[in-house]
C-alpha positions as a printed Julia matrix, in Angstrom:
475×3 Matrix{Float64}:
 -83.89  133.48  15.04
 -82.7   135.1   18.1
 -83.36  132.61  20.52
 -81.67  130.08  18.07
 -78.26  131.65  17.64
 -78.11  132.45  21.83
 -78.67  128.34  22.02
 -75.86  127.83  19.71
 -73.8   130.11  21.41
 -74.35  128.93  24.93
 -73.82  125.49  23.57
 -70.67  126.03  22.0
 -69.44  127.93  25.35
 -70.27  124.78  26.84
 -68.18  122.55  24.98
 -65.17  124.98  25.2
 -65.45  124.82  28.89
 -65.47  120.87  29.34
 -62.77  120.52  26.55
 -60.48  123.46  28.72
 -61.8   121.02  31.7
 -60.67  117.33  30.45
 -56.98  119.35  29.06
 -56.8   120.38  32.66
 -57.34  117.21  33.99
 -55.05  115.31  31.38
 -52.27  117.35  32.09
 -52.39  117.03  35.9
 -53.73  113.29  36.01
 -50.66  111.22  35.53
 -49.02  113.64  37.88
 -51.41  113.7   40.51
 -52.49  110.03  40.5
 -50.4   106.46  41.81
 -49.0   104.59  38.63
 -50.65  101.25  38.43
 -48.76   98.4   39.62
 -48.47   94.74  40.1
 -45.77   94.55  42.5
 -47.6    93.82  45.52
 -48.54   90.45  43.64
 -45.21   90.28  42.64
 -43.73   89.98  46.38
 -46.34   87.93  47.63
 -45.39   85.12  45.06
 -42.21   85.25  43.83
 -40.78   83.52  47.14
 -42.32   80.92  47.03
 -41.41   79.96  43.15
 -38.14   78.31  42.81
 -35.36   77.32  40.13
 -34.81   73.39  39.29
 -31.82   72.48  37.79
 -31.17   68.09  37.09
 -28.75   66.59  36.0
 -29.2    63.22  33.78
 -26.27   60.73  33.08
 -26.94   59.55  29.35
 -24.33   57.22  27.61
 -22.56   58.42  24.42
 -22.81   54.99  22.47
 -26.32   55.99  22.15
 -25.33   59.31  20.05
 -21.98   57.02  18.68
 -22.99   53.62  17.86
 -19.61   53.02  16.0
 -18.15   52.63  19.92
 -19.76   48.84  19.99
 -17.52   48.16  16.56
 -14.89   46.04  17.95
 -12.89   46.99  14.91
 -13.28   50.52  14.88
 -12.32   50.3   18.8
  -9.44   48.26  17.9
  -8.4    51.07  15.03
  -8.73   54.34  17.52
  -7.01   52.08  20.21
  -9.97   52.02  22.64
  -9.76   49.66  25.7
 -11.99   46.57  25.38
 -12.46   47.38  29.65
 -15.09   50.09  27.89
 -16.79   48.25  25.8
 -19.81   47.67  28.43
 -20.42   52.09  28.63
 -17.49   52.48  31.4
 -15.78   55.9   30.79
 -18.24   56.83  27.89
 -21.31   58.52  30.11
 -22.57   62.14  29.55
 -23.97   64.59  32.13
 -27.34   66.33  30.49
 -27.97   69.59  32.37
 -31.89   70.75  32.25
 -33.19   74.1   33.64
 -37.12   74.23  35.24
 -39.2    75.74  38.06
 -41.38   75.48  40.89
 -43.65   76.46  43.18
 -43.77   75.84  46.94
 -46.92   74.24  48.28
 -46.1    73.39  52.06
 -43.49   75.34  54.24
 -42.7    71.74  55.22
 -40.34   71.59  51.55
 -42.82   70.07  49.47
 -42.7    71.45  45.81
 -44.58   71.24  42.59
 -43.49   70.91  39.27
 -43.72   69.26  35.82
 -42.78   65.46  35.47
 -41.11   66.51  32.26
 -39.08   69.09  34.34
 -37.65   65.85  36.85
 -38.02   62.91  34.64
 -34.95   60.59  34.81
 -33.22   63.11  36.82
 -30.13   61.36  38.53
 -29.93   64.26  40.87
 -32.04   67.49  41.41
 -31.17   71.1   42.94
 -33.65   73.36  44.33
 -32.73   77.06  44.65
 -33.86   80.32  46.19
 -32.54   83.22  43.65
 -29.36   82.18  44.12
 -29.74   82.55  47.97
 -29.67   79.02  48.82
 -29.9    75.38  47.08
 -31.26   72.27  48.42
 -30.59   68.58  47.02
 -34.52   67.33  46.22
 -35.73   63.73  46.18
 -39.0    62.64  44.49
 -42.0    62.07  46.04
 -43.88   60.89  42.85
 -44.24   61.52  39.09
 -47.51   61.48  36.96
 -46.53   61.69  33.03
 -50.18   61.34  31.85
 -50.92   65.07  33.69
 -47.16   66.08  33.66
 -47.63   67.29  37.61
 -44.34   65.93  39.49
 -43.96   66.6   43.68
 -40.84   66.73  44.94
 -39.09   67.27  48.45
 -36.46   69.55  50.32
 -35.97   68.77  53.6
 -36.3    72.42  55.46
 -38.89   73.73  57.76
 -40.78   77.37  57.62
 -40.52   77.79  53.85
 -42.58   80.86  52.13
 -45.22   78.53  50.58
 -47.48   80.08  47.93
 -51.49   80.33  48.98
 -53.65   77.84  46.72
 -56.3    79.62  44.92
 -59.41   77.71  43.11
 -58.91   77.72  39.34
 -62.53   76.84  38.37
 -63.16   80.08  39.54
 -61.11   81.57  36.67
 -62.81   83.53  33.91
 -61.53   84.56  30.41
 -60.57   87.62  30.57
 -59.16   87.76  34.43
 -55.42   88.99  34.82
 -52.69   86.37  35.56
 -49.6    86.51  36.02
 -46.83   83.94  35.44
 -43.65   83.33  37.16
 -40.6    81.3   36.69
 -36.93   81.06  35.04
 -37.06   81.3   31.26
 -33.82   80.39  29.69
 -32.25   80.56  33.05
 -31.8    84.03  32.83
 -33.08   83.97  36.55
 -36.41   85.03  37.9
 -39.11   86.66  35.67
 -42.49   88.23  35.95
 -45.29   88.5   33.03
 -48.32   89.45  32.84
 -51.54   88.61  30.74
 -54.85   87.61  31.23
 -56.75   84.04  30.84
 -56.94   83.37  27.47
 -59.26   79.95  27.04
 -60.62   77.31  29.38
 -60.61   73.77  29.25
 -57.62   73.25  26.43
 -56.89   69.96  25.26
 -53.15   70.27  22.86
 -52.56   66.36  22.8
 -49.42   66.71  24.77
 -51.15   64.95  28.12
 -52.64   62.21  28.25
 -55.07   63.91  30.75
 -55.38   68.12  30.07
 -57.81   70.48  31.35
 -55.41   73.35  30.62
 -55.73   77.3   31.46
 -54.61   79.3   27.88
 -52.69   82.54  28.76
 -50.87   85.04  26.67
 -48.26   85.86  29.41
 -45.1    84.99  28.31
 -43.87   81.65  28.68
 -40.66   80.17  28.04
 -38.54   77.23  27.81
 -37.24   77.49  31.58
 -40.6    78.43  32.94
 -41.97   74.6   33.06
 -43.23   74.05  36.26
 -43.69   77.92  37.53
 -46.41   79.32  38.86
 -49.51   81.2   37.37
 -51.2    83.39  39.62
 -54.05   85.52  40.1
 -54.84   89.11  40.79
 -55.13   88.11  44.61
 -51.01   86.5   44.45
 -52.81   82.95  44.55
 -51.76   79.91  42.5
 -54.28   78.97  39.75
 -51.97   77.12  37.54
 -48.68   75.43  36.93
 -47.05   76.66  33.47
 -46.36   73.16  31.35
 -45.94   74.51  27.62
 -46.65   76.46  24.83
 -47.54   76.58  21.51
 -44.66   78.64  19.11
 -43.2    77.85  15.94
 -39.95   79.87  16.76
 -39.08   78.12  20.21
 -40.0    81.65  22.39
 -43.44   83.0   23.49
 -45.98   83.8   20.83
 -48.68   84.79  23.32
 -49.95   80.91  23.82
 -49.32   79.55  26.66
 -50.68   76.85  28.92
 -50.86   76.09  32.84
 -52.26   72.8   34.2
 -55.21   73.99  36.75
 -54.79   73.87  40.65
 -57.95   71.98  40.41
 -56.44   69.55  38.56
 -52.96   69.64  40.17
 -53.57   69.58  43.49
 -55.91   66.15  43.11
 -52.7    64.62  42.11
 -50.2    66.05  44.35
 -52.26   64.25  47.65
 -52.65   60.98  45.5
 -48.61   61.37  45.07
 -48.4    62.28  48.66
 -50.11   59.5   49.83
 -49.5    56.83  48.25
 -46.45   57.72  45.44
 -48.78   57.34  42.21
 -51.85   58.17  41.14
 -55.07   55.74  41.46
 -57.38   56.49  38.07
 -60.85   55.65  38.12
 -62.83   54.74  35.12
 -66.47   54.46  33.15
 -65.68   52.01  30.18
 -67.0    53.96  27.19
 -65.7    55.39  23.85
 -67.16   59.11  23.66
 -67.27   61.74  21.24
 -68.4    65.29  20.79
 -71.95   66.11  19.75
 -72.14   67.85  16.64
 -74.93   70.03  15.96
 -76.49   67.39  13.21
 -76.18   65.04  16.42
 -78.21   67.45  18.57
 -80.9    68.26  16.54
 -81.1    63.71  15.26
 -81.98   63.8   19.96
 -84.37   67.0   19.73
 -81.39   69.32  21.23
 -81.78   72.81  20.69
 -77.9    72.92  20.86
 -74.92   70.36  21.08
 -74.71   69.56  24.89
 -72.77   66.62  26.49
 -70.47   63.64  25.08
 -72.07   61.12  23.05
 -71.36   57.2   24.33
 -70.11   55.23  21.09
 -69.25   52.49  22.95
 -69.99   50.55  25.99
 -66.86   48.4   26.81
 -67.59   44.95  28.81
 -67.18   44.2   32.31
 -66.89   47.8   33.06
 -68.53   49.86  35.22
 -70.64   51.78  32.57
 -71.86   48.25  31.34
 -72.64   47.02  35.06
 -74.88   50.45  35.15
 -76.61   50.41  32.32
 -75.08   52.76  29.83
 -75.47   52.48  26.24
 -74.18   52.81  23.06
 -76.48   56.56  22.13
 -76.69   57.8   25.29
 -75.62   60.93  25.97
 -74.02   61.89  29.09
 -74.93   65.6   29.72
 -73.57   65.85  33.49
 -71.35   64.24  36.15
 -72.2    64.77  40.08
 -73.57   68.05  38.91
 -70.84   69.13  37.03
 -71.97   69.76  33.04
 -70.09   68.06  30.35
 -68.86   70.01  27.54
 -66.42   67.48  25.43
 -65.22   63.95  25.94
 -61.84   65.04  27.78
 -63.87   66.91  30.26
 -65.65   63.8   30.92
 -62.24   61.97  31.15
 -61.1    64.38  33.79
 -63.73   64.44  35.74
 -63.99   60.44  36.08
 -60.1    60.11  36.23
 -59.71   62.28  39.25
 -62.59   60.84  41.2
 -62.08   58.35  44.19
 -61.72   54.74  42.91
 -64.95   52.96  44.29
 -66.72   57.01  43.83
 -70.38   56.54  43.26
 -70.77   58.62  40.19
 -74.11   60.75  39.55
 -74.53   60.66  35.93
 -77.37   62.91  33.99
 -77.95   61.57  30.64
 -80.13   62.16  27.56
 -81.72   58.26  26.43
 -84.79   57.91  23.67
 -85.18   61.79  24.37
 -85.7    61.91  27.91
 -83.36   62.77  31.2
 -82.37   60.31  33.36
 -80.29   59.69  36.85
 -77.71   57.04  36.48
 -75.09   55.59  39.24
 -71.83   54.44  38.24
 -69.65   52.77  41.16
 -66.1    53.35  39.52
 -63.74   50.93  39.49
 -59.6    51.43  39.27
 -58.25   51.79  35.72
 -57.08   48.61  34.28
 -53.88   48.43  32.49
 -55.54   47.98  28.95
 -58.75   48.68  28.59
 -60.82   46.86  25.72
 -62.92   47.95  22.94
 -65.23   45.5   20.98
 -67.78   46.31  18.24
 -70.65   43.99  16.94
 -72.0    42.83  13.42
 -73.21   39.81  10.61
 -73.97   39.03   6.75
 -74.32   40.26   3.24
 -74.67   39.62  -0.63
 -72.95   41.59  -3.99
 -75.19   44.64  -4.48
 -74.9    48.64  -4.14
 -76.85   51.42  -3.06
 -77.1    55.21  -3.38
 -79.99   55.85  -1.25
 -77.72   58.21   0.85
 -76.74   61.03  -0.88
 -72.95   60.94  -2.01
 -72.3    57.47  -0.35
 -72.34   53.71  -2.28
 -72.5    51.08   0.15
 -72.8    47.31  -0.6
 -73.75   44.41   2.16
 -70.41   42.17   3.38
 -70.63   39.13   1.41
 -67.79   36.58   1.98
 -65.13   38.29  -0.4
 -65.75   41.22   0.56
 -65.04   40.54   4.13
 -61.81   38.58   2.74
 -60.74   40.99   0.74
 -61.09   43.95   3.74
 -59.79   41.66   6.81
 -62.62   42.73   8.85
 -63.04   41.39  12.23
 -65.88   38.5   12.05
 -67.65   40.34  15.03
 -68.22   43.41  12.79
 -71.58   43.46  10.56
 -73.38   46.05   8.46
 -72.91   47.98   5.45
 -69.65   48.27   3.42
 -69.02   51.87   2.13
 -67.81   51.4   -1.45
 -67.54   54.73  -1.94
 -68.11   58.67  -0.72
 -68.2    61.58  -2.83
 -65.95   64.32  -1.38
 -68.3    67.14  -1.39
 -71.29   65.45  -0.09
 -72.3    65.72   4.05
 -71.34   62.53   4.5
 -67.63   62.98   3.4
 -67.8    66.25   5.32
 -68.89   64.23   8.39
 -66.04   61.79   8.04
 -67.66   59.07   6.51
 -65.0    57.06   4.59
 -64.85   54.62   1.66
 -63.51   51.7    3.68
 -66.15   52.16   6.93
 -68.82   49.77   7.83
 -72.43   51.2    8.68
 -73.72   49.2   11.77
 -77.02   51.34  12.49
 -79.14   54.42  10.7
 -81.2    56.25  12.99
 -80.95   53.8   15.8
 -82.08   50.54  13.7
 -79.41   48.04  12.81
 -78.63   47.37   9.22
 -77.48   44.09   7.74
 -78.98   44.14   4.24
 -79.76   47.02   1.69
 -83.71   46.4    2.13
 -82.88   47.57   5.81
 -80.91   50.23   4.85
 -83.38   52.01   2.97
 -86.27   51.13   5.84
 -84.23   52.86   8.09
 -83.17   56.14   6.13
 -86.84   56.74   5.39
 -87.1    57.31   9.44
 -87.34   60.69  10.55
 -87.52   61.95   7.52
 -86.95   65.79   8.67
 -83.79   65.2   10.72
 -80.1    64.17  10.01
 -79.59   60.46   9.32
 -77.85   59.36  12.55
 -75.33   56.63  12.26
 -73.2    54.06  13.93
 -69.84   53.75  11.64
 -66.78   51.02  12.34
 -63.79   52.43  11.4
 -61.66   49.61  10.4
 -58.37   52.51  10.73
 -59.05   53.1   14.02
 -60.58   49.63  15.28
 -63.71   50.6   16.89
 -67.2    52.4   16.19
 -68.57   55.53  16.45
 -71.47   57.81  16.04
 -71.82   60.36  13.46
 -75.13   62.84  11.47
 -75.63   63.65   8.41
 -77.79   66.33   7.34
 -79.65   65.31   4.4
């Protein structure tokens, strides 16, 4: 008994010792130690990030039609010399930023920043302005490059934004509501954002502040290097809500030597329709998990057609590079070389395979066909939740379906089965189940009795949407 209270003692000695100790050291730490800082980022970068201010001449008949009324001209006393715009134009002022890639003047910034601009004005923190001309715009990414003519300028070191991680500290720079320079500070939010506002995005998410004014500044990392240029946010009130997005250097830069070189922006392409692979997907191709972008469609006289693709595959990988979702794939393809032979990895009948894909320029319109042929007056519920009935002549009349499109017509879905929760539609033709095409209801059933143990794997025309694509359901 002894023995047990001197243990407790000497423990309890112990404890008031290190708690004395950490008080000690509490007390004298924010003293004795540096505050932590993130100015030394701070004047490496902010030099090189500028303020853009356009102006754009707009007419007022376009806010006033009532000025092309010859009798309401005639009844205010307005010279018929102004009926053709003279004397009725606007100036639009705009506020942006920048970001200095080249001590040579070259700068970066968003198209949306420059677009229509009738003139442009570059300036230093109110040190010194420049008139800018542009080299090149490209609205699908939103990257613009223009051009001051001045030698020496403090140009910002390009970092390597695939080397970003979520989680790693950023900060943003730029001129939010033209209040005049401004530092924030966050860390990477997501990779890889798609928000629908580009036609091509691969966007950095960051919950440093962005604002209205900040378009086109820089986002930089912990070693003052540029890993993204801020384009836009998402915020129901107008200001930051702490999401915010920066087009990647990786991204960026591609098009800023395209624009250098040649003004515009060369896009190559494969010629398929893909979409995401849903888990249902993955486990119909023996996937332990959803990997890749699933081809829907093979377009003609593309390259994907001229290599071999088809409609099923699935493209896991592009010259090495793993592919999560189809605008990753779009990226990827879009930014390489036009005549680039591409390395493709895909998944076909369950095994891996090496294709190569010489990619051609981007046509101006690129088509989309689907295939198809007969049917009678019957219905079937062999599916779960879903009616479907072959295309007889009226019902083909009645629907205005394309004559090239054959299959299955879905009469009707119920809303709480998988197939409704899978996007299935009353309205949607059923081309294939589980890789076998279906014409009649005697082939529909065949084929759903496939693969008994895994989702029912389908190819779907959407009559909305003009094309066809692949979907699972579990059963």
């Amino acid at each position: 008994m002894h023995t047990r209270r001197q243990n407790i003692l000497c423990t309890l000695a112990v404890a008031a010792l290190l708690l004395a100790a950490a008080g000690q050291v509490l007390a004298q730490g924010p003293l004795d130690s540096p505050l932590r800082s993130y100015a030394d980022v701070a004047a490496k970068t902010m030099p090189s990030v500028v303020n853009i201010s356009t102006d754009k001449v707009i007419e007022n008949s376009a806010m006033n039609p009532f000025f092309d009324d010859p009798i309401f001209r005639r009844f205010f006393n307005m010279p018929n010399d102004d009926i053709h715009g003279q004397g009725r134009k606007q100036v639009q002022h705009s506020l942006g930023s920048g970001v200095v890639i080249s001590p040579d003047g070259y700068i970066l910034t968003n198209n949306h920043v420059v677009e229509n601009a009738d003139k442009i004005v570059v300036n230093f923190h109110g040190e010194k302005e420049y008139v800018a001309k542009v080299i090149g715009t490209d609205p699908p990414t939103d990257v613009a490059l223009i051009k001051i003519e001045d030698e020496d300028l403090p140009a910002i070191t390009i970092g390597d934004s695939d080397a970003l991680r979520v989680g790693d500290q950023v900060m943003a720079i730029g001129n939010p509501f033209g209040v005049g320079q401004t530092v924030t500070m966050g860390i990477v939010s997501a990779l890889g954002r798609n928000i629908g506002l580009m036609a091509y995005s691969d966007l950095i998410q960051t919950d440093a502040s962005i604002n209205p004014g900040n378009s086109g500044g820089a986002l930089v990392n912990m070693a003052g290097e540029l890993v993204g240029m801020n384009a836009a946010i998402l915020s129901r009130s107008g200001g930051s809500q702490g999401i915010g997005f920066a087009i990647p250097t990786s991204m960026a830069m591609k098009v800023v030597e395209s624009l250098k070189s040649d003004g515009k922006v060369q896009r190559a392409y494969l010629g398929v329709l893909p979409q995401d692979v849903t888990q249902a997907m993955a486990q119909v191709y023996g996937l332990d998990r959803p990997e890749g972008v699933l081809i829907a469609q093979v377009n003609e006289d593309t390259p994907a057609q001229k290599a071999g693709l088809k409609e099923g595959d699935i493209i896991l990988s592009v010259d090495g590079k793993e592919i999560k979702n189809p605008s990753m794939l779009r990226n990827i393809i879009s930014l390489s070389e036009v005549g680039h032979q591409a390395r493709l990895e895909i998944l076909r009948d369950g095994k891996r395979k090496t294709v190569k894909v010489k990619l051609d320029e981007f046509p101006d319109q690129e088509l989309a066909q689907a295939s198809g042929g007969k049917g009678d007056a019957e219905k079937d519920d062999t599916l779960d939740g879903v009616s479907v009935q072959e295309l007889s002549p009226r019902v083909r009349a009645m629907t205005q379906l394309p004559d090239d499109v054959d299959g299955l017509y879905v009469v009707d879905v119920d809303p709480t089965s998988n197939a409704a929760h899978e996007d299935l539609q009353q309205g949607d033709v059923i081309q294939e189940v589980n890789r076998e095409t279906v014409t009649t209801l005697k082939e529909f059933k065949k084929a759903l009795s496939l693969n008994p143990d895994r989702p029912v794997f389908m190819r779907v025309y959407k009559p909305q949407a003009g094309r066809s694509i692949f979907i699972a359901v579990p059963r």
